[in-house]
C-alpha positions as CSV (number, residue, x, y, z in Angstrom):
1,X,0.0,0.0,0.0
2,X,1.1,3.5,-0.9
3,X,1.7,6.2,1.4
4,X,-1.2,8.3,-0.4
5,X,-3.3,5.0,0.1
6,X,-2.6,5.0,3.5
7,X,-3.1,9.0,4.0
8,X,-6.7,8.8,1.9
9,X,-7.6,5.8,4.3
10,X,-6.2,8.0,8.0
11,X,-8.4,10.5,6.6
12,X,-11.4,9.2,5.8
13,X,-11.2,7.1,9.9
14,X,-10.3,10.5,11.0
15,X,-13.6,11.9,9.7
16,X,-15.2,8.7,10.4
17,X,-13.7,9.3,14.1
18,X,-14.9,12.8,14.4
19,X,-18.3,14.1,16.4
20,X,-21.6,15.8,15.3
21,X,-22.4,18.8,15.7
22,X,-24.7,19.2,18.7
23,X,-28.6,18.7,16.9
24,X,-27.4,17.2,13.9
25,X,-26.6,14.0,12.1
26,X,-25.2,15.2,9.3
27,X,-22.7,17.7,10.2
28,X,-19.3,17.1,12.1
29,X,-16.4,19.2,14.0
30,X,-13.3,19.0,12.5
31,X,-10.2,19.4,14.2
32,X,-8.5,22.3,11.4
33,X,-5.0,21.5,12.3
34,X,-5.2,17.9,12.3
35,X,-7.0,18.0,8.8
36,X,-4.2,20.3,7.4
37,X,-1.5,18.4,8.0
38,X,-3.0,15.4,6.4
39,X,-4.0,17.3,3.6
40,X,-0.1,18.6,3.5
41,X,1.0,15.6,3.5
42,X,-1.3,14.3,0.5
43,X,-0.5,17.1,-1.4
44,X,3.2,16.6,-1.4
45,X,3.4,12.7,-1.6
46,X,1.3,12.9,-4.8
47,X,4.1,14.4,-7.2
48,X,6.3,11.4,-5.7
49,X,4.1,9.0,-6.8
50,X,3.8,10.7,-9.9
51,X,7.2,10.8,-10.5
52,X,7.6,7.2,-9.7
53,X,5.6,5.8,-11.6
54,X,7.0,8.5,-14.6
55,X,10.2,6.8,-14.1
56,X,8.7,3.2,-14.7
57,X,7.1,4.8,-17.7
58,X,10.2,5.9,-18.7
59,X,12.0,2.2,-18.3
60,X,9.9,1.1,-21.4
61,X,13.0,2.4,-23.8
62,X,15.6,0.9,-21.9
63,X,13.9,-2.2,-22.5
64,X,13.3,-1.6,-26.3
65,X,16.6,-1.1,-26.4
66,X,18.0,-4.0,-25.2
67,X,15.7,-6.0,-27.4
68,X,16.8,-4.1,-30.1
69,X,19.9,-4.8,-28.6
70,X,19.8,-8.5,-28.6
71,X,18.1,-8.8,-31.8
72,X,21.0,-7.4,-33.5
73,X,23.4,-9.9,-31.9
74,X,21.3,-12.5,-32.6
75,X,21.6,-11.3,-36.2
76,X,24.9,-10.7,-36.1
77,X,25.9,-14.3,-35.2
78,X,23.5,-15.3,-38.0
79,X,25.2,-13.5,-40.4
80,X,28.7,-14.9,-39.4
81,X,27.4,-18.4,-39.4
82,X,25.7,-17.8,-42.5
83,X,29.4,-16.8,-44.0
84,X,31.0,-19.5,-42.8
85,X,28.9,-21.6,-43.9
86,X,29.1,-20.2,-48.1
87,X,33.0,-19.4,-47.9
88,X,33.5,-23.4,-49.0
89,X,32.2,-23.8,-52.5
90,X,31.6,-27.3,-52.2
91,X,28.5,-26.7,-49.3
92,X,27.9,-23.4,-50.7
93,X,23.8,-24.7,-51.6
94,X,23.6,-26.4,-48.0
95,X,25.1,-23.1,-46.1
96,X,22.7,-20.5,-48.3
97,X,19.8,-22.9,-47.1
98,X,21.0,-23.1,-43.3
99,X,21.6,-19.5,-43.9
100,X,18.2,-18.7,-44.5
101,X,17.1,-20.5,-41.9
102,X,19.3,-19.3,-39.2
103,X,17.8,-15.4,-40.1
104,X,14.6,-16.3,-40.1
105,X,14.8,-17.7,-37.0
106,X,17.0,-15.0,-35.9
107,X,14.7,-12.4,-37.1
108,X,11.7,-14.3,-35.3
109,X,12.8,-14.4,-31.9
110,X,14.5,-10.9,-32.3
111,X,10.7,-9.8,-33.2
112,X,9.0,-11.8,-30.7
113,X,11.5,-10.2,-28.1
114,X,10.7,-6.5,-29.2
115,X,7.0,-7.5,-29.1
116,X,7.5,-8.5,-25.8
117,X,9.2,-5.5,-24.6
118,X,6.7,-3.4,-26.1
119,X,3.4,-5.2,-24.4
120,X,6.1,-5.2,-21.2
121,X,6.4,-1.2,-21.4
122,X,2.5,-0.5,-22.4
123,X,1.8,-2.7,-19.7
124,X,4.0,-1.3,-17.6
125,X,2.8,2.2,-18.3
126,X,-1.1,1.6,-18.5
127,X,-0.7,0.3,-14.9
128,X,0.9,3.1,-13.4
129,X,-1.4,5.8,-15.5
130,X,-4.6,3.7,-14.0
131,X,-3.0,3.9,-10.5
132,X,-2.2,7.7,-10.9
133,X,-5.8,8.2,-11.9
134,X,-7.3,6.1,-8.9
135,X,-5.2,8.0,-6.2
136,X,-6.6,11.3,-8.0
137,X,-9.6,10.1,-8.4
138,X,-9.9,9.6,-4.4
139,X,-8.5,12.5,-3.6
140,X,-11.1,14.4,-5.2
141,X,-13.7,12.8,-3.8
142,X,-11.9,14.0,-0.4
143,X,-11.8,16.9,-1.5
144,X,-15.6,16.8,-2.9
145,X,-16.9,15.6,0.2
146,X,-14.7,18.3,2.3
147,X,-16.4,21.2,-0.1
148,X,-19.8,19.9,0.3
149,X,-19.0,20.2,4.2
150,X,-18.0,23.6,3.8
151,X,-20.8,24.4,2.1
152,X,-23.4,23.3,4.1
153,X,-21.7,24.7,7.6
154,X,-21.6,28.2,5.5
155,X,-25.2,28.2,4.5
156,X,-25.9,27.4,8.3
157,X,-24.1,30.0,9.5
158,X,-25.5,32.4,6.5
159,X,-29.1,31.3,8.1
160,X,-27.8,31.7,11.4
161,X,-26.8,35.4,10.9
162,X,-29.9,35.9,8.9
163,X,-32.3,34.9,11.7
164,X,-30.8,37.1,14.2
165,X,-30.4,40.2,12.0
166,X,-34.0,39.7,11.4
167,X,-34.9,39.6,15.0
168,X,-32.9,42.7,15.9
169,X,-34.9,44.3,12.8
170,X,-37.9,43.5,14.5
171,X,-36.9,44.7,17.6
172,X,-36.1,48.2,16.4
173,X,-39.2,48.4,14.4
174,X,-40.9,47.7,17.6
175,X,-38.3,50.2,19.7
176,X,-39.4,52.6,17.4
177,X,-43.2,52.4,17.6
178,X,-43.2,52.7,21.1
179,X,-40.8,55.8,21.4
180,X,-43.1,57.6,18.6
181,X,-46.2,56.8,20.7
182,X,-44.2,58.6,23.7
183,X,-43.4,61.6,21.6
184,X,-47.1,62.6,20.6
185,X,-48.9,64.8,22.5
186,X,-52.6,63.9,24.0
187,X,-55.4,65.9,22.0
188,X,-58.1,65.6,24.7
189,X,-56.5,67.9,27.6
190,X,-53.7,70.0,25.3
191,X,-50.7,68.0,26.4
192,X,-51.5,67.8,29.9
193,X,-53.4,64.5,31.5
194,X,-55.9,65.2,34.2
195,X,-53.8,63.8,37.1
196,X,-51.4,66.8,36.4
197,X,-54.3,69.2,37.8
């Protein structure tokens, strides 16, 4: 297991491990530090892995070339068998023959190496692009999953703020009425109650 395997799985039991939010089943406290660092560390192990598995990309023309490699010995040693064989005049029908014979087998194998190498590297290199795209592929689900979070704690607190700023609305309106009420005189005794007199 790689280390971003093993970060993606410490945070998804950390989340897993955390507590709700008091009247709620959905939403959970999250320790900011704690979920930084892990995210840190994520974000700078995943250019190592890319690299890595870059380099094993990269492998496939070493191994092409020592096919290639190979095949041309293999050739080679044909070719000095094969004049050998024709430098005596007397065998020169049997050598052309064993000649032939001894490159076409030569060129076979040679082929059926390079093949190999080839299916090797794409092998090789469709593995470690379908690993790179599963590690990105989780970590954007993390990080999916972390902006939904956000989200939903920012509309609460959005409805939070809007409930209160509507109360204290309210409150003025009322404040107001009743200091208005205060302010006008009575039009029955001129301003003055009867209890004054």
């Amino acid at each position: 297991m790689s280390r971003i395997e093993q970060l993606i799985n410490e945070i998804e039991e950390y989340i897993d491990s955390c507590k709700y939010q008091p009247l709620s089943n959905t939403k959970i406290l999250v320790n900011k530090e704690e979920m930084e660092e892990l995210i840190v560390e994520l974000r700078l192990r995943v250019p190592e892995e890319i690299k890595k598995y870059q380099k094993i990309i990269n492998q496939q023309d070493a191994i092409l070339a020592d096919a290639r490699s190979q095949a041309e010995s293999m050739i080679a040693d044909a070719t000095a068998q094969t004049n050998e064989l024709v430098s005596d005049h007397e065998v020169m029908q049997r050598a052309y023959a064993k000649a032939n014979e001894l490159m076409d087998e030569a060129r076979a194998q040679a082929q059926e190496i390079v093949d190999n190498a080839v299916n090797d590297a794409n092998n090789i290199r469709q593995g470690a692009i379908q690993y790179t795209d599963n590690m990105l592929g989780n970590l954007q689900a993390i990080m999916t999953r972390s902006l939904e979070r956000a989200r939903n704690d920012y509309d609460s607190l959005i409805g939070s703020l809007q409930s209160t700023y509507e109360v204290c609305t309210q409150n003025r309106n009322e404040l107001a009425g009743g200091m208005m009420q205060q302010s006008i005189p009575s039009q029955d005794n001129g301003g003055y109650d009867k209890d004054d007199n």
